[in-house]
N, C-alpha and C positions, 0 to 999 in steps of 0.2 A: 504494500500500500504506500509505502513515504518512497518507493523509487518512483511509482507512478506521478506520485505528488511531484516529485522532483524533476522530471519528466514534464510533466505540464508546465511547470513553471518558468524551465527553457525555453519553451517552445513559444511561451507566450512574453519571454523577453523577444526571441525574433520579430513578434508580431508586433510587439511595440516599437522597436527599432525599423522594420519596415511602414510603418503609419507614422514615423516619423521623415522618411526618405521621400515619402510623397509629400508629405506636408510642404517641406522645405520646397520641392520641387515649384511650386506657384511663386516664388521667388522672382523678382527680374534678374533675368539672364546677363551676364559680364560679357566682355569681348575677353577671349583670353590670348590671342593670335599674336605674334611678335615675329619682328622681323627676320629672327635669328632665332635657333636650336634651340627649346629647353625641355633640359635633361635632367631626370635625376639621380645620373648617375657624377661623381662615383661614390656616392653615399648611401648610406641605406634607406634616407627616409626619403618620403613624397612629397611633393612642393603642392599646394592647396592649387596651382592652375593648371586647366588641364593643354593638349598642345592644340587648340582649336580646332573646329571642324573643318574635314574635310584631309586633315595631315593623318598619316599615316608615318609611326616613329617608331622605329625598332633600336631597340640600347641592351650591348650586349658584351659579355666581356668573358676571362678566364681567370681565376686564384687558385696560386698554391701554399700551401701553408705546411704547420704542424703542433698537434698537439701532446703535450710530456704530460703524464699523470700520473704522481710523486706517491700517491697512495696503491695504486693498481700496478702502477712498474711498468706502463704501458707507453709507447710511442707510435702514432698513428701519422701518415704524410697523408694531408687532402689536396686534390687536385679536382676543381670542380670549373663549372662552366655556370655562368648564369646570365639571364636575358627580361625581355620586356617590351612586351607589344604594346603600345597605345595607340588608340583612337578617338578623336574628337567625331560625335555623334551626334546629330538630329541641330543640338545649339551648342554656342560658344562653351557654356560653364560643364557640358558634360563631358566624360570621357570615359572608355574603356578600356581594359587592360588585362593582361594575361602576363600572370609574373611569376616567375619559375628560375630554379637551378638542378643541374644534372650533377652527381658529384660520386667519387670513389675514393673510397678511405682504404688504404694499407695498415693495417693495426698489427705491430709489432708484442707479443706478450712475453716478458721470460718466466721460463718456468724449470728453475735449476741452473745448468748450464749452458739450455739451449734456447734459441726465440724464435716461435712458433710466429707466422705470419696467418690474420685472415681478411678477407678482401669483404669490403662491401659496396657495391655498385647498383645505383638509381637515380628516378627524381627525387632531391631531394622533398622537393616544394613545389605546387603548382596553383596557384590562386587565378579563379578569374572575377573581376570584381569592377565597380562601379563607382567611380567618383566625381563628385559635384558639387561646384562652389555656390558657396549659400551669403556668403557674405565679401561685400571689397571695399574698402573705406577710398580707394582713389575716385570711387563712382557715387559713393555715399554723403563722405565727408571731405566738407569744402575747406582748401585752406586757406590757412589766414592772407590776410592782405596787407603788405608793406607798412610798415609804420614809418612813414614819413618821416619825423621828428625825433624817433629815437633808434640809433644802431639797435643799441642794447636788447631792446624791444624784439628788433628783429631776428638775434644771434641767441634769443635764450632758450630752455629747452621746451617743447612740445610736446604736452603729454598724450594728446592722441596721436602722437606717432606711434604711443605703445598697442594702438590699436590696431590688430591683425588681419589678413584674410582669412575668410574659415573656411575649410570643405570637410566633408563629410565622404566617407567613402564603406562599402558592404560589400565583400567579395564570398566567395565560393574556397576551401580547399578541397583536390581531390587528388585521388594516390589509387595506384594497383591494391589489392589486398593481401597482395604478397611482398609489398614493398618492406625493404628490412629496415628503413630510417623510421618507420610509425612504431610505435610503442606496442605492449600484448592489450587488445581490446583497443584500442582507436579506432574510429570507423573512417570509410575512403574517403567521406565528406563531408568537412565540418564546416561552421560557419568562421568567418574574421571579419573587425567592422573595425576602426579608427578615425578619429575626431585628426585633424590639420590642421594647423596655424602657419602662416608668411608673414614677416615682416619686411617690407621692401625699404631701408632705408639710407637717406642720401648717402653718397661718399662708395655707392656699391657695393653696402653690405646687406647681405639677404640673411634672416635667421628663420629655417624652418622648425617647429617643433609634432611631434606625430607623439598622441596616444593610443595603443592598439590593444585591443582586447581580441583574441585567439583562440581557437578551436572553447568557446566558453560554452557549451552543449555537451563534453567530455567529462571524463574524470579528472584531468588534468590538466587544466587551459591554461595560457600562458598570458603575462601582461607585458609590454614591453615599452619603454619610454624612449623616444629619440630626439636627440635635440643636434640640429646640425646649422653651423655657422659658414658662409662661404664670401669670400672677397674677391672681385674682380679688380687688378692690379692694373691690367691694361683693354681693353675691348677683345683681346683676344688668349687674354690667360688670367686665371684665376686658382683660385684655392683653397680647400678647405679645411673644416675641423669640424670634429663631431664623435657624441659620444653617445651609446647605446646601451639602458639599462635591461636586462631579462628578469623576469621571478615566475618562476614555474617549479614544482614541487618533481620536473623531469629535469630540468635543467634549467639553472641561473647565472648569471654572469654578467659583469660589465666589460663593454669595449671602447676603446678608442681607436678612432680614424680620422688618418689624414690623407692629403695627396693635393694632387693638380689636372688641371683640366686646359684643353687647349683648342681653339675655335678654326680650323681649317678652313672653314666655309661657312656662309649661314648657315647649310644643313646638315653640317659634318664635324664632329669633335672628337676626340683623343682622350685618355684618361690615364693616371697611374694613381693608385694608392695602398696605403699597409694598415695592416691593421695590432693592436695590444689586448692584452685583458690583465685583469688585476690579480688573479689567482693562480694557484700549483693544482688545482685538479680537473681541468687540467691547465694547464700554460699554454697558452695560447698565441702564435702567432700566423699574419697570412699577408702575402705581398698580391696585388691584383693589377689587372690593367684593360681595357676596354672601350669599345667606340662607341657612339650615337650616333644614327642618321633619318633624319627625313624624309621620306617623298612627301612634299608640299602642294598638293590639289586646294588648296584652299583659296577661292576668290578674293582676289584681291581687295574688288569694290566694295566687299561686305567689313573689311578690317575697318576694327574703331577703335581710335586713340581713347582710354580707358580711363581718364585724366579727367580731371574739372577744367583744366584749363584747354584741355585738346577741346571738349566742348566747346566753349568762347570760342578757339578759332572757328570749329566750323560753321557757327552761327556771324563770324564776321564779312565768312567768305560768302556764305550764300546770302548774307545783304549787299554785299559789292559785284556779285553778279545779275542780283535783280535791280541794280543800279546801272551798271553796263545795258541791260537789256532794255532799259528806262529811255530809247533816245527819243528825239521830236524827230517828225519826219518833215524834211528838208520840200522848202516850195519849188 
């Protein structure tokens, strides 16, 4: 009777979380389209914008690492692969995606004298899921206006720059039933949902933060916190920092990453990063590297500058063409 109860009760957290993805949904829709590539790679978390409709973005890379585990006496080398399909769909704020890694672990045991190798090879991960900006303060909130008479006024700090974009995002996981990376009893399909936050702020520093809640329908779901800083130093290279908490009753940890990222093209960038953790069970480290690319279908005519101020212009221009349009006709 209390598994059934328990039972119900997840199922009707999905229900509430789904009555709330359509709620949001009546929202006015953002432009989210930019002239140039956004990726998010090479960090682990999601940027709150999606890559507009009509693009088509695959970001896709390779890590090798290894992990020491000071209590089991175990050393395992991973070497995996991981990727990411997005698609901006139907409007601007929506997007989908499909986000996955394939990976093989060599796990070294000793046992006496001798060390026993066993191999484990699959996906590890494969989410396809939905996400969707619900809020953008460049489209909401107006900023301020010059103060004439005082520098000061004008150089001091702004508290709604603390204020964020938000999206929302509900995806799908799904696995073989024979995948050796699922735990005994996990099923092939669970749920994962995550709250988003961006900060876009002057000087070209972005701060994204992601809270995610994981396979939370299970016996063992996982919560994870991301918070990733990233600086463009020049229009065509940038870099970041970021750290990723886990707590799951399967496995917890914190990571740090860093690296660089570099702009080939509007539609094409380059990647390298490593990764730390802070513990012996095991030690963790992992060096990675990776590209994003574009195909860009996206009309041009429909991009909007996503600004208060882009607005003004476009209202200055189309008074000065129905002014152009305004002549006398000549006797």
């Amino acid at each position: 009777m209390m598994a059934l109860t328990t039972t119900c009760m997840k199922f009707h957290q999905i229900k509430i979380f789904t009555f709330l993805i359509f709620i949001t949904s009546g929202f006015t829709t953002y432009a989210q389209y930019t002239e140039t590539i956004n990726s998010n790679r090479p960090g682990a978390s999601q940027g709150a914008f999606s890559v507009g409709t009509g693009v088509i973005q695959l970001e896709a890379g390779g890590y090798y690492g290894n992990d020491e585990h000071t209590l089991l006496r175990t050393s395992t080398d991973i070497l995996g692969a991981d990727y990411s399909l997005r698609y901006g769909l139907f409007f601007e704020a929506l997007e989908i995606s499909l986000i996955g890694s394939f990976e093989e672990d060599k796990e070294f045991i000793r046992i006496g004298a001798n060390e026993v190798e066993f191999k484990t090879r699959n996906f590890k991960t494969n989410t396809l899921g939905v996400k969707y900006l619900i809020f953008d303060p460049s489209r909401t909130i107006k900023p301020d206006k010059p103060n004439l008479y005082s520098w000061k006024a004008n150089q001091q700090f702004k508290w709604k720059t603390l204020i964020p974009a938000v999206s929302v995002y509900a995806g799908a996981n799904f696995s073989q039933a024979n995948n050796p990376f699922l735990y005994e009893g996990e099923k092939t399909i669970t749920p994962k949902v995550a709250l988003i936050t961006q900060h876009n702020w002057t000087g070209s520093w972005v701060l994204v933060m992601n809270l995610i809640l994981d396979k939370f329908t299970e016996e063992f779901p996982s919560y994870t916190g991301i918070v990733t800083l990233t600086h463009a130093f020049t229009p065509k290279f940038a870099g970041f920092l970021e750290y990723q908490g886990i707590i799951s009753d399967i496995y917890a940890d914190d990571y740090v990453r860093t690296g660089m990222a570099y702009l080939v093209t509007d539609d094409l960038q380059f990647d390298v990063s490593g990764l730390l953790n802070f513990k012996n069970t095991p030690d963790r480290w992992q060096l990675a590297a990776g590209v994003s690319y574009r195909l860009d279908l996206h009309k041009k005519e429909e991009y909007l500058d996503d600004s208060y101020e882009g607005d003004r212009r476009r209202k200055r221009t189309e008074k000065d063409a129905l002014k152009e349009e305004d002549i006398p006709e000549q006797n």
